[in-house]
N, CA and C atoms as a LAMMPS dump frame, in Angstrom:
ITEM: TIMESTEP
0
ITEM: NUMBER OF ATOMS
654
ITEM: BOX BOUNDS ff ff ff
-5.0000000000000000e+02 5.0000000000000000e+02
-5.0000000000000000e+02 5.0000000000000000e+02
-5.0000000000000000e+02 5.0000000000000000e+02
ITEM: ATOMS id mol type element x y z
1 1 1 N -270.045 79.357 234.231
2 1 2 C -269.304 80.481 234.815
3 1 3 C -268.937 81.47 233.706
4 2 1 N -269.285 82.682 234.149
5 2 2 C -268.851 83.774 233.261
6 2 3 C -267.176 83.8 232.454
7 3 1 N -266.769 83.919 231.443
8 3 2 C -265.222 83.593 231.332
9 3 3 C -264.447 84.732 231.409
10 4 1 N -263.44 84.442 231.697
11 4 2 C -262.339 85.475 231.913
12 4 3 C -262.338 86.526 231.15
13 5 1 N -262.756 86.255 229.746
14 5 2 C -262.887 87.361 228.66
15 5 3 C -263.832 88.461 228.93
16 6 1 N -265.071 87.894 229.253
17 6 2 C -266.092 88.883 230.083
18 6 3 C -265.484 89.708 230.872
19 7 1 N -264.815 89 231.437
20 7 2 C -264.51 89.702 233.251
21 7 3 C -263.897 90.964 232.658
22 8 1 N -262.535 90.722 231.662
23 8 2 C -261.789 91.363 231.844
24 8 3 C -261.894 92.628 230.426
25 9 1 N -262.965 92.433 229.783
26 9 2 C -263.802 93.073 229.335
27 9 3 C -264.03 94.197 230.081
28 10 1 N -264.747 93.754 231.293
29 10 2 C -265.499 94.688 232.47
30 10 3 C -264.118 95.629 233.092
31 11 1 N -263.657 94.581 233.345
32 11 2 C -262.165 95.384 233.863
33 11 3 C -261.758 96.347 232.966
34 12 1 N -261.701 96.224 231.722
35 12 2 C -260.794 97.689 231.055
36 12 3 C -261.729 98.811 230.719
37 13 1 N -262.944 98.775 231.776
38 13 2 C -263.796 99.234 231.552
39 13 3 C -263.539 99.988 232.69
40 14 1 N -263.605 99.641 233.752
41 14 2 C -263.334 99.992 235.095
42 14 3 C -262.051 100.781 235.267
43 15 1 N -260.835 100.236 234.214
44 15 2 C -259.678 101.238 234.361
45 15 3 C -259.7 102.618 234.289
46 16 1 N -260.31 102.967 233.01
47 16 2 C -260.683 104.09 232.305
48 16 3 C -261.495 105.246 233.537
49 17 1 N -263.029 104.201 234.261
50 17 2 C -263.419 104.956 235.38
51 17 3 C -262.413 105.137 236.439
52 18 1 N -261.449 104.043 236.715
53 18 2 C -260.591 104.881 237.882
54 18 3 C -259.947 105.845 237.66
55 19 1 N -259.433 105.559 236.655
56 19 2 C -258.522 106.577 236.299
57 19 3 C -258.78 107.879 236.17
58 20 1 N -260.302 108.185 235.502
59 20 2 C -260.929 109.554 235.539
60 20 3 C -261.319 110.025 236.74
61 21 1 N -261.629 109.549 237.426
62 21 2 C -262.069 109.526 239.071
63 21 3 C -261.107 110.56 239.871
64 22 1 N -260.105 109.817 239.627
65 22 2 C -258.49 110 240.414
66 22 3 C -258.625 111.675 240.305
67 23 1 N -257.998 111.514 238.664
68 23 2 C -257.663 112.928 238.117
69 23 3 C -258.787 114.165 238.246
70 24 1 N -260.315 113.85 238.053
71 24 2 C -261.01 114.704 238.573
72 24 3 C -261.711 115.277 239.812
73 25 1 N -261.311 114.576 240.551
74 25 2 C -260.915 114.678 242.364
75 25 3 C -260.114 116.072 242.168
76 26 1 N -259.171 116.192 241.224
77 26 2 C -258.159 116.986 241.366
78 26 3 C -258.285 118.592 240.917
79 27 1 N -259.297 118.306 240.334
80 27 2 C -259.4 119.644 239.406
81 27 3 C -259.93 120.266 238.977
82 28 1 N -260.087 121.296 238.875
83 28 2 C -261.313 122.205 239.209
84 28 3 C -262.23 122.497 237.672
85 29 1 N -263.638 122.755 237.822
86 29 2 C -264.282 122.301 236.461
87 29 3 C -263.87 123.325 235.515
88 30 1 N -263.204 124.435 235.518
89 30 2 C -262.726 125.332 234.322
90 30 3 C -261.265 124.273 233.679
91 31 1 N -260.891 123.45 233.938
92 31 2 C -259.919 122.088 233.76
93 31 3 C -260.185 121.995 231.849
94 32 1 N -259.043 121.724 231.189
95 32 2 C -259.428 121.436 229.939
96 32 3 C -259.702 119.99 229.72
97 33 1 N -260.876 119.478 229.26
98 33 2 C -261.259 118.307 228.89
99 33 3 C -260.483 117.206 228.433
100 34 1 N -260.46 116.484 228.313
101 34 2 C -259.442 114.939 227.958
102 34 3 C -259.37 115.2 226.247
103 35 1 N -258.128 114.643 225.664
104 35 2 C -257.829 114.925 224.578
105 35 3 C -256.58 115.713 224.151
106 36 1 N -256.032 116.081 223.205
107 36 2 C -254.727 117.083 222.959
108 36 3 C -254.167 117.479 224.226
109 37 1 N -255.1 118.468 224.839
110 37 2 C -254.438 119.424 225.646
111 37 3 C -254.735 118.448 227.372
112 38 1 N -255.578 117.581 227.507
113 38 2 C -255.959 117.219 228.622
114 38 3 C -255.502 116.118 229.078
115 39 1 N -256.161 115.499 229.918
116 39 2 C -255.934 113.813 230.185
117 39 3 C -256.577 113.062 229.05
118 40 1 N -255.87 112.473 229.035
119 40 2 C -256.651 110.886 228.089
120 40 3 C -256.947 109.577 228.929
121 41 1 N -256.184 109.831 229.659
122 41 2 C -256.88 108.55 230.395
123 41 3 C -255.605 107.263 230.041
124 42 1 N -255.973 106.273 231.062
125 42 2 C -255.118 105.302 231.306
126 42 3 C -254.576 104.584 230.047
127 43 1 N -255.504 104.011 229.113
128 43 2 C -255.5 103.075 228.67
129 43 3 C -254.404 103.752 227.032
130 44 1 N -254.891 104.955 227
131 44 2 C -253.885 106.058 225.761
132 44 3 C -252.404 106.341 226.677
133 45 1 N -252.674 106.472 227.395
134 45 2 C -250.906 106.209 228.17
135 45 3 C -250.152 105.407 227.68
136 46 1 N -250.793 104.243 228.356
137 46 2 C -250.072 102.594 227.493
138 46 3 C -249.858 102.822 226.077
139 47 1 N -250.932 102.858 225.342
140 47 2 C -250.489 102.748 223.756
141 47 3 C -249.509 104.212 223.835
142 48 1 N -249.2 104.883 224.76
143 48 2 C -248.258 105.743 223.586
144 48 3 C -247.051 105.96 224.595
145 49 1 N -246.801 104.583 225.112
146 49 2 C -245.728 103.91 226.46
147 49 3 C -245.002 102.868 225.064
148 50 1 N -243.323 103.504 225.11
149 50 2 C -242.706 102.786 224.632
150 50 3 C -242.268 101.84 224.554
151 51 1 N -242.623 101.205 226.305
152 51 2 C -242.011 100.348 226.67
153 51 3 C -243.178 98.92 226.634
154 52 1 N -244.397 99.639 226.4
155 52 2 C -245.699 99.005 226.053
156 52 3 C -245.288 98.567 224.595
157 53 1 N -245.401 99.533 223.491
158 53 2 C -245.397 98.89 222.203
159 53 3 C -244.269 98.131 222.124
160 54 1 N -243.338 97.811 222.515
161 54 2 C -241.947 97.241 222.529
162 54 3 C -242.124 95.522 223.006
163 55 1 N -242.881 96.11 223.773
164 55 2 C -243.427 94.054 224.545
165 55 3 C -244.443 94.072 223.94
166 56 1 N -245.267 94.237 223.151
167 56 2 C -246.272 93.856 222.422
168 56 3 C -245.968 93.522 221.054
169 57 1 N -244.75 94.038 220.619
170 57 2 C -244.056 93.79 219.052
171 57 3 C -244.999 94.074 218.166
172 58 1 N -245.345 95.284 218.227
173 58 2 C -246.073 96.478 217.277
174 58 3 C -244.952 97.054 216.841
175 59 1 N -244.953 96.651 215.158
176 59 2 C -244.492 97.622 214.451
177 59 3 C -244.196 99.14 214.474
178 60 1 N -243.534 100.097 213.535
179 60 2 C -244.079 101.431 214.06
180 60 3 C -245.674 101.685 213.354
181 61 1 N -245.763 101.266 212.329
182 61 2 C -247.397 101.396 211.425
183 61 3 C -248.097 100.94 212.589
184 62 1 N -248.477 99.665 213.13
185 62 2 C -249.073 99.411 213.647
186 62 3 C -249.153 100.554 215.396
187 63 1 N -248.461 100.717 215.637
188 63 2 C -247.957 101.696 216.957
189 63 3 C -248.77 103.256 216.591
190 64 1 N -248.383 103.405 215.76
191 64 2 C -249.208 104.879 214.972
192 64 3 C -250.74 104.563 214.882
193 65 1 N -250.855 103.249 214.296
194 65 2 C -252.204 103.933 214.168
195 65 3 C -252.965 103.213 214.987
196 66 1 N -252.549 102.154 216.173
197 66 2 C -253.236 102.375 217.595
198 66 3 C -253.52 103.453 218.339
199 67 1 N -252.489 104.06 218.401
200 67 2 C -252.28 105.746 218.958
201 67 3 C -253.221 106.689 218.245
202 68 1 N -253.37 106.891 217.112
203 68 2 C -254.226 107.002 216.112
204 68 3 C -255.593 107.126 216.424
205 69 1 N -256.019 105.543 216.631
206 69 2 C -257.248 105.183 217.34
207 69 3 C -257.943 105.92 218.549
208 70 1 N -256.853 105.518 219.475
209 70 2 C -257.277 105.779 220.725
210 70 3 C -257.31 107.793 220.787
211 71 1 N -256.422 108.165 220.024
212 71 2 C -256.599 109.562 220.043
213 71 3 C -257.464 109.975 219.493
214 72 1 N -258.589 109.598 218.441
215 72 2 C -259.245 109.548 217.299
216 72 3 C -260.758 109.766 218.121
217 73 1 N -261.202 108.23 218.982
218 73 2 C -261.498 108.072 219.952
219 73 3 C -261.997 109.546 220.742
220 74 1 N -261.191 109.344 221.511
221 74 2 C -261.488 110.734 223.063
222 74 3 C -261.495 111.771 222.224
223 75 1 N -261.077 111.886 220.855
224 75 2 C -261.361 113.039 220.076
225 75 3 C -263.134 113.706 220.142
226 76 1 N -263.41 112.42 219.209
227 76 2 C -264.5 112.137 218.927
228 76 3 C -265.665 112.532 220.11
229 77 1 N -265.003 112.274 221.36
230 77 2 C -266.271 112.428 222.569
231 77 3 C -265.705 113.624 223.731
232 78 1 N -265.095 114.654 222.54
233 78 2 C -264.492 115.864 223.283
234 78 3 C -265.985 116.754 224.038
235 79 1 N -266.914 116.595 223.153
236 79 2 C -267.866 117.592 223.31
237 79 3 C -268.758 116.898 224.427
238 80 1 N -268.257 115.86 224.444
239 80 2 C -269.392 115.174 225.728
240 80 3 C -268.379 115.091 226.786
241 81 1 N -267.145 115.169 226.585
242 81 2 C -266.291 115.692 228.247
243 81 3 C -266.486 116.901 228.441
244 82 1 N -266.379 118.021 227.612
245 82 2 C -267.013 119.353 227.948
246 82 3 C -268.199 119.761 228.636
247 83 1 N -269.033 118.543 227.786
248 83 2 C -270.451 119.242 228.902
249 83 3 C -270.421 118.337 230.51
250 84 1 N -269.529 116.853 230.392
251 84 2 C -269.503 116.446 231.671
252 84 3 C -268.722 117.453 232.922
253 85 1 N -267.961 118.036 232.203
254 85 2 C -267.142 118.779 233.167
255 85 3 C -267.861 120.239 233.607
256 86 1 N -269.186 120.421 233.098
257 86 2 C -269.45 121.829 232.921
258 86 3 C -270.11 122.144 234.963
259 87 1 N -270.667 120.791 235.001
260 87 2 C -271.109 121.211 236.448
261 87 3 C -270.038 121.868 237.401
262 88 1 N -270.147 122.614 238.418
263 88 2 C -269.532 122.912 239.462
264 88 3 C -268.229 122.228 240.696
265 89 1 N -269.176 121.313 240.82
266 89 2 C -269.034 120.315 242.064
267 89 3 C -268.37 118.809 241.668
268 90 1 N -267.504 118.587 242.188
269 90 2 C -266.358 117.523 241.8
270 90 3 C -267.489 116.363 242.089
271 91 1 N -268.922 116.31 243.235
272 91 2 C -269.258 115.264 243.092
273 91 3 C -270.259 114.968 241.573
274 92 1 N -270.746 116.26 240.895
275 92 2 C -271.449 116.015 239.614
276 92 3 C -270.632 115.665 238.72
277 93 1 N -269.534 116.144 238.345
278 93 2 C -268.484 115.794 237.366
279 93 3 C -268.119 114.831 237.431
280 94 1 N -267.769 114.075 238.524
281 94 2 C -267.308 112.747 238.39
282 94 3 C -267.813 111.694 237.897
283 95 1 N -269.409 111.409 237.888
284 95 2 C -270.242 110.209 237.509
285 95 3 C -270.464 110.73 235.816
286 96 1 N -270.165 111.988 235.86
287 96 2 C -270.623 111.904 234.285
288 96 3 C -269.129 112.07 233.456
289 97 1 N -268.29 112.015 233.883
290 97 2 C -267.129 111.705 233.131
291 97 3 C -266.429 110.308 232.861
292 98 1 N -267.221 109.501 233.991
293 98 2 C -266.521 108.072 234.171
294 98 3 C -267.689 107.787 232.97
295 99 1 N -269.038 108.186 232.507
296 99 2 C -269.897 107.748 231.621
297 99 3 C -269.256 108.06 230.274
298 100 1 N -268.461 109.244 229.99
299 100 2 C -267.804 109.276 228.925
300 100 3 C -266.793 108.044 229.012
301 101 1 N -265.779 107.992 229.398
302 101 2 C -264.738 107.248 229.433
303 101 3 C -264.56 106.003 229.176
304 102 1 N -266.346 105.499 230.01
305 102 2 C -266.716 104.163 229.986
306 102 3 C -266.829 103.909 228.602
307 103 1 N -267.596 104.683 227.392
308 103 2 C -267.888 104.732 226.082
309 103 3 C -266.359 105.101 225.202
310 104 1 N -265.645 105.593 226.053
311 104 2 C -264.549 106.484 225.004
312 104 3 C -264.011 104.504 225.046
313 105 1 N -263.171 103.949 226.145
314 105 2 C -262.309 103.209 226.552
315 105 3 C -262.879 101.116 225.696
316 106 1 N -264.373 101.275 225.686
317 106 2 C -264.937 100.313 225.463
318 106 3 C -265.139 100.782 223.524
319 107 1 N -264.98 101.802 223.259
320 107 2 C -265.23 101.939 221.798
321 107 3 C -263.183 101.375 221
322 108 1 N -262.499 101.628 222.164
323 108 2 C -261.156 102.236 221.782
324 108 3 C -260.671 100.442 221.579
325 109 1 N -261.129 99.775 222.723
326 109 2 C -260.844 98.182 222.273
327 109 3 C -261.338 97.746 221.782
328 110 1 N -262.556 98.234 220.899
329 110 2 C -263.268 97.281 219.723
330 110 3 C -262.242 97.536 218.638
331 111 1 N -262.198 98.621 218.302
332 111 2 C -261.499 99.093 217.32
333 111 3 C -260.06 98.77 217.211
334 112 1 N -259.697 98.569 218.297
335 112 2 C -257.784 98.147 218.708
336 112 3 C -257.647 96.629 218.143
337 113 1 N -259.186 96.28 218.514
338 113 2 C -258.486 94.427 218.02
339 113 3 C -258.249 94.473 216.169
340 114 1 N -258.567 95.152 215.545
341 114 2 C -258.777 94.912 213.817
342 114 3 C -257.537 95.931 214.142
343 115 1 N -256.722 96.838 214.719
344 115 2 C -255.37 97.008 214.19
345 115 3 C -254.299 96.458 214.625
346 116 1 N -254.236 95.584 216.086
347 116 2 C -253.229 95.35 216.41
348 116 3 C -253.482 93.45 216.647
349 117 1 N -254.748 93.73 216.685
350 117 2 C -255.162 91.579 216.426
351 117 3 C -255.625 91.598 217.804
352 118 1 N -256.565 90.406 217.85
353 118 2 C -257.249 90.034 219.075
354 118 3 C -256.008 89.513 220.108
355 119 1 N -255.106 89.073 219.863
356 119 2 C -254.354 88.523 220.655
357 119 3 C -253.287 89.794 221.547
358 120 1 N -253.008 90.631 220.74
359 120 2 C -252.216 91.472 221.552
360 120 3 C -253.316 92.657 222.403
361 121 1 N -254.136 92.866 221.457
362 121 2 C -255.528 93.531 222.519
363 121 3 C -255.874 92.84 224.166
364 122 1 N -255.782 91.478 223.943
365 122 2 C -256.395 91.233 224.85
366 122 3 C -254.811 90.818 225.526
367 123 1 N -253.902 91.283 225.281
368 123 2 C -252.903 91.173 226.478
369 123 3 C -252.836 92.621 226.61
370 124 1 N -253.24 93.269 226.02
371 124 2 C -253.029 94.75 226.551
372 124 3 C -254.208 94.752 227.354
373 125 1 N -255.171 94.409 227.557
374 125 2 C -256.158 94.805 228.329
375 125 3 C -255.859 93.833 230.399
376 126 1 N -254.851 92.765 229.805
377 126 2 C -253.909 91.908 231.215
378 126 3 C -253.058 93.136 231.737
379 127 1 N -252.181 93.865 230.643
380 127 2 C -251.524 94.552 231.155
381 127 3 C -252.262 96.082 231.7
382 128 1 N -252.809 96.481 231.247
383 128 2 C -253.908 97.588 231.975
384 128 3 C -253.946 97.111 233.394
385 129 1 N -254.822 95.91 233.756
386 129 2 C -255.151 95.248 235.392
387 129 3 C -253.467 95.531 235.828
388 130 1 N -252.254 95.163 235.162
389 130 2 C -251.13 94.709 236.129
390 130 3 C -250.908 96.114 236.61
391 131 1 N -250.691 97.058 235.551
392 131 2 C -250.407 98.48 235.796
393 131 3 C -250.857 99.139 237.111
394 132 1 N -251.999 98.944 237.056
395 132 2 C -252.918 99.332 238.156
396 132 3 C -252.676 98.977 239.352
397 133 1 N -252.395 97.912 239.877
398 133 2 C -251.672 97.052 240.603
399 133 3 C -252.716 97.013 241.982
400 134 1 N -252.102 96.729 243.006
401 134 2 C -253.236 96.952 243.934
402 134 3 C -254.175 97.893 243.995
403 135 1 N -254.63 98.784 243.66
404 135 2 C -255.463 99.899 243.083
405 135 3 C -256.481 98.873 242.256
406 136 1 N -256.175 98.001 241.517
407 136 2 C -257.257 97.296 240.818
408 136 3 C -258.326 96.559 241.531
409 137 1 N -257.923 95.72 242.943
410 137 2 C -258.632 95.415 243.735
411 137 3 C -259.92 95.782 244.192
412 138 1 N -260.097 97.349 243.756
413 138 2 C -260.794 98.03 244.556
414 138 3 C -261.997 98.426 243.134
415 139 1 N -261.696 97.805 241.852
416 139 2 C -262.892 98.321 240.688
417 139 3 C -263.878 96.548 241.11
418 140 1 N -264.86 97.237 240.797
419 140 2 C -266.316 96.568 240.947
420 140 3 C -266.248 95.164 239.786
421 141 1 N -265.306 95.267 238.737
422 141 2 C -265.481 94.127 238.232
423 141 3 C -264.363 93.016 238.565
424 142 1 N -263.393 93.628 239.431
425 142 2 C -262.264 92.71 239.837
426 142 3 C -262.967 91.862 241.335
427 143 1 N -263.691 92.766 241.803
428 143 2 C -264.736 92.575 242.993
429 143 3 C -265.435 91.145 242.623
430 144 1 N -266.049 91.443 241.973
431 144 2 C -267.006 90.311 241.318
432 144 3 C -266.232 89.042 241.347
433 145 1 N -265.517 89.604 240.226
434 145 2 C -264.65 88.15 239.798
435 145 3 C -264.562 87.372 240.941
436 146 1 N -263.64 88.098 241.596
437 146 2 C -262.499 87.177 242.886
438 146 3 C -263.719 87.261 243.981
439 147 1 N -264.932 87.478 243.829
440 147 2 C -265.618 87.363 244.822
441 147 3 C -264.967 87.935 246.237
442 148 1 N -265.092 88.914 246.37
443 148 2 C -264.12 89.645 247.935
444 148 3 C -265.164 89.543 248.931
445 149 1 N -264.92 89.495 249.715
446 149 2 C -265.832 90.127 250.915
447 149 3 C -265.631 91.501 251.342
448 150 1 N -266.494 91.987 252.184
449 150 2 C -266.145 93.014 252.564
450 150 3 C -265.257 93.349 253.23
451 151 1 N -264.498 92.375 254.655
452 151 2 C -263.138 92.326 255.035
453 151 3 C -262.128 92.523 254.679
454 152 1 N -262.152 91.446 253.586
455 152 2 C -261.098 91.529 252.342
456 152 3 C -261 93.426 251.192
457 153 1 N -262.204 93.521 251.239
458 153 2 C -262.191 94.991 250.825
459 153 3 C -261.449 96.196 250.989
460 154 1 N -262.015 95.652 252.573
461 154 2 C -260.813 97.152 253.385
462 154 3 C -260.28 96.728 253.824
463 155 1 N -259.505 95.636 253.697
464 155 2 C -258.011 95.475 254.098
465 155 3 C -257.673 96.073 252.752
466 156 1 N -257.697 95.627 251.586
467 156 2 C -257.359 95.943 250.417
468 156 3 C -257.369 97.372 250.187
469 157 1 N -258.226 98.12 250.009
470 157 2 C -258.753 99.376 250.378
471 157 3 C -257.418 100.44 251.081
472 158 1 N -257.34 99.681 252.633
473 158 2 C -256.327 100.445 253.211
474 158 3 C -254.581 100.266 252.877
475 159 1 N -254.522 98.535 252.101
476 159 2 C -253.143 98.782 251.802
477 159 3 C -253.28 99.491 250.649
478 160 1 N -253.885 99.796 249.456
479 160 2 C -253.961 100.715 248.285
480 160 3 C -253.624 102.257 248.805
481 161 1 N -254.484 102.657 249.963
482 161 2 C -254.317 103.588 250.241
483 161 3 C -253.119 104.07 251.516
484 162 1 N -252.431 103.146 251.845
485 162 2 C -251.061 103.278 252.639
486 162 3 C -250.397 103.592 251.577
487 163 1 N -250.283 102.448 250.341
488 163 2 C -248.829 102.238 249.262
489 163 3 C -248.988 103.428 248.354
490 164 1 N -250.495 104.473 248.658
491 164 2 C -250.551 105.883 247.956
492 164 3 C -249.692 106.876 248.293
493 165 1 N -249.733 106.54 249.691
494 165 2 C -249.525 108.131 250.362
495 165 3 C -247.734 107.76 250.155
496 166 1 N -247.378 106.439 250.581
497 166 2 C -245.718 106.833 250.971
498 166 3 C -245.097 106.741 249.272
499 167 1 N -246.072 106.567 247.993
500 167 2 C -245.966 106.041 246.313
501 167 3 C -245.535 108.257 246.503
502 168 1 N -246.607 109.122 247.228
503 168 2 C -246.412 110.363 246.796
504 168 3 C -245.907 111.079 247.196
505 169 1 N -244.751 110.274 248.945
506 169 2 C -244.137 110.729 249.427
507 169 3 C -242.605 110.906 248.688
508 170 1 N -242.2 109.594 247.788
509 170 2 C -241.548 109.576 246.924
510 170 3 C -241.254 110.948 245.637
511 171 1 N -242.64 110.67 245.355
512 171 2 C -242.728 111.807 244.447
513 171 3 C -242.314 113.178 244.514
514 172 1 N -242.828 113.566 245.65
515 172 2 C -242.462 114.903 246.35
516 172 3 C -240.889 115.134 246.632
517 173 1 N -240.38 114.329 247.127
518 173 2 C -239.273 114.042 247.389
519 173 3 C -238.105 114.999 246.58
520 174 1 N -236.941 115.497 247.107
521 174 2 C -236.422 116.226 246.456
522 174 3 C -235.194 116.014 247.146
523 175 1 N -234.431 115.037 247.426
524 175 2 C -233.602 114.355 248.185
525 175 3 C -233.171 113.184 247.07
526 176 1 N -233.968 112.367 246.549
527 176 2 C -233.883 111.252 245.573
528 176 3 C -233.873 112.075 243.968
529 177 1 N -232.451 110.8 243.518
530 177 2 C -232.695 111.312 242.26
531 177 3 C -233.472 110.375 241.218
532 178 1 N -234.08 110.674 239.94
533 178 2 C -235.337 110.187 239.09
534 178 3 C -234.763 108.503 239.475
535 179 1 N -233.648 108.096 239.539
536 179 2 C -233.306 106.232 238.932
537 179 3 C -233.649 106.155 240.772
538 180 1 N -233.42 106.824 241.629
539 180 2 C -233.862 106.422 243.41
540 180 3 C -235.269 106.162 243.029
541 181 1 N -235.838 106.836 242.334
542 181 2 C -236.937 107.233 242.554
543 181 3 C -237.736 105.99 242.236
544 182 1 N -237.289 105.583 240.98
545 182 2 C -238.316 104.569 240.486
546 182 3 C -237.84 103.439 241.257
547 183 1 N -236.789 103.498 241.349
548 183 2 C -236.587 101.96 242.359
549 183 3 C -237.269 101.878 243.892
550 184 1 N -237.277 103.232 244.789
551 184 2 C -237.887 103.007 245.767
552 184 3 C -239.884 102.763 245.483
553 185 1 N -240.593 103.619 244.111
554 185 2 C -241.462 103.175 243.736
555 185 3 C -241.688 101.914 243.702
556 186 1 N -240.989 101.218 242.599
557 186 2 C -240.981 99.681 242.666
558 186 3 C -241.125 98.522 243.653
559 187 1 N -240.532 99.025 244.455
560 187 2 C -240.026 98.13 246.059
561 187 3 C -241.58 98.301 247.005
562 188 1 N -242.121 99.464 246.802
563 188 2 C -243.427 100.033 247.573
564 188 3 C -244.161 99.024 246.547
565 189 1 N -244.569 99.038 245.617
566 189 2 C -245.6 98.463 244.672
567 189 3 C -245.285 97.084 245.514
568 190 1 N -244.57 96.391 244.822
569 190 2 C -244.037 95.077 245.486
570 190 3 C -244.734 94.87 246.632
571 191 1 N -243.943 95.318 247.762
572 191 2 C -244.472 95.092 249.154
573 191 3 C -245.956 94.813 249.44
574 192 1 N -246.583 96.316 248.61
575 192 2 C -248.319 96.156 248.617
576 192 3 C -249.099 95.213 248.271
577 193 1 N -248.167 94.927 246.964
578 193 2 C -249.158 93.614 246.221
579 193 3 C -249.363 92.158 246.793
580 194 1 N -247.616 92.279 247.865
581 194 2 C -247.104 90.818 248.474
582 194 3 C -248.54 91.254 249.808
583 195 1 N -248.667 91.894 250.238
584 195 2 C -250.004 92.42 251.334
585 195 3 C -250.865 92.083 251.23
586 196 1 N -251.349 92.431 249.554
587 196 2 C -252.468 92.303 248.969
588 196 3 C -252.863 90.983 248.976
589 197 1 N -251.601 90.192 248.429
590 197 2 C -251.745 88.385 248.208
591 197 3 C -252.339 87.957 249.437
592 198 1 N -252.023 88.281 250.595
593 198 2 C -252.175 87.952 252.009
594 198 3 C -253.432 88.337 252.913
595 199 1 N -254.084 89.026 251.675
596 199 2 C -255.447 89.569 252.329
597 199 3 C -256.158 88.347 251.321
598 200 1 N -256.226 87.848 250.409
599 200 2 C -256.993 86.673 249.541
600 200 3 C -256.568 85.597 249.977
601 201 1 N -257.703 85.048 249.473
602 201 2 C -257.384 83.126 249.607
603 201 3 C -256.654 82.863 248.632
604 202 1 N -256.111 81.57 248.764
605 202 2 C -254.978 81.561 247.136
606 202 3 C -255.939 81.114 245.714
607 203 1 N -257.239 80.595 246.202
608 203 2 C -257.825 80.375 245.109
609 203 3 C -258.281 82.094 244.615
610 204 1 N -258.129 82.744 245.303
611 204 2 C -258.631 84.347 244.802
612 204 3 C -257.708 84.973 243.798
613 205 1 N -256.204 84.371 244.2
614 205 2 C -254.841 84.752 244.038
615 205 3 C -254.779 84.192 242.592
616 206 1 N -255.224 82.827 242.327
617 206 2 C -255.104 82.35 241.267
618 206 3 C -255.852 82.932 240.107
619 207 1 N -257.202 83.287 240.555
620 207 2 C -257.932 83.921 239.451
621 207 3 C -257.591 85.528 239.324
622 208 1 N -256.964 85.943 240.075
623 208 2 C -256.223 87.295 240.37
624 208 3 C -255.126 87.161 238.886
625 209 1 N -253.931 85.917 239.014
626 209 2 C -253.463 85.752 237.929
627 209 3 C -253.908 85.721 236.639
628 210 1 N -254.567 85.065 236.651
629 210 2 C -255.574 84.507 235.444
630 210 3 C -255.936 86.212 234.384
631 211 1 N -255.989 87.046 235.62
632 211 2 C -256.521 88.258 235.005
633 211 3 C -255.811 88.987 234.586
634 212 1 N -254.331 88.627 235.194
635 212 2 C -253.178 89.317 234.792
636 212 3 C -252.416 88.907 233.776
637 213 1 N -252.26 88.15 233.818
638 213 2 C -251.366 86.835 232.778
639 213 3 C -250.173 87.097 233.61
640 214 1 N -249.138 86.851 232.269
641 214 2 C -247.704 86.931 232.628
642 214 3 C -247.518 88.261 233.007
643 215 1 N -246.131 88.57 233.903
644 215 2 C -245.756 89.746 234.412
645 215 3 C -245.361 90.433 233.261
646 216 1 N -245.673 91.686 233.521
647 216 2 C -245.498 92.383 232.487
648 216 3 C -244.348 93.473 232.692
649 217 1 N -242.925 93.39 232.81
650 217 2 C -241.96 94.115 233.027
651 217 3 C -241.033 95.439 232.035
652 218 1 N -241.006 96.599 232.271
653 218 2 C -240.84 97.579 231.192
654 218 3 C -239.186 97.488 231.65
């Protein structure tokens, strides 16, 4: 059997494509490219999430020059998000930006393990899957793993996309203040994921863990 390391290999591979996916759905191709002024993408969030380097017990040296990396990184493959973004049509842009990302995100954890050690890399790459949360269900290498069916898909599928709409009803919101805010967020995540559990078998659930590790709480 393939090992978890593989899998989840594939997985922080897959983050990077959702994540670009999302955001370029959104925006129109005169958009400035990922980097300084743009998106970076999921996985440069985390490293430059305080509450990330703080549970990982990264130094500040070490914190800098992960950040470093990963900025160094999407630097480096500015000129190939430029020309991915150059097409018109949100459906051309999209397959060729998730091809950058895939290269930006898979170069960014080779390089992450020789500054921050194989061991906290590869819990940062657990905590990437947790982040994601039910939304992860739905990348092609979490698929694999847990073996889904297609049932299981779109059930999954549709609670991701219920716990979206009322995640941006929140957002919008102008009634709640920022500490409402994250707590009614929280409570929605929750609910979805307890959904989510209930659409898998528990042996699915278990290797679901496996991918996550321990909870990862900011």
């Amino acid at each position: 059997m393939t090992s978890n390391r593989v899998y989840i290999s594939r997985i922080r591979t897959a983050a990077a494509v959702l994540f670009a996916s999302a955001v370029l759905l959104a925006q129109p191709a005169a958009a400035a490219p990922p980097g300084p002024d743009g998106n970076r993408g999921h996985l440069n969030r985390l490293l430059h999430d305080p509450a990330v380097v703080a549970y990982l017990g990264l130094t500040d040296e070490q914190a800098s020059a992960a950040q470093a990396v990963s900025d160094a990184v999407i630097e480096s493959h500015r000129a190939a998000f430029e020309t991915a973004l150059k097409p018109e049509t949100k459906a051309e842009r999209v397959p060729l930006v998730k091809d950058v990302f895939i290269s930006v995100n898979a170069e960014t954890f080779e390089r992450l393990e020789k500054v921050v050690g194989v061991h906290r890399s590869e819990r940062l790459e657990q905590i990437e899957v947790q982040t994601f949360g039910v939304r992860a269900f739905g990348r092609p290498a979490v698929v694999e793993y847990l073996d889904l069916t297609a049932a299981q898909r779109e059930r999954l599928d549709k609670i991701g996309n219920a716990m979206g709409d009322r995640l941006s009803g929140i957002h919008r919101s102008s009634d709640l203040s920022a500490a409402e805010k994250k707590e009614a967020t929280g409570k929605i995540r929750l609910e979805a994921m307890s959904q989510a559990r209930q659409a898998i078998s528990p042996e699915q659930w278990v290797r679901w863990e496996l991918l996550t590790g321990a909870e990862f709480r900011r």
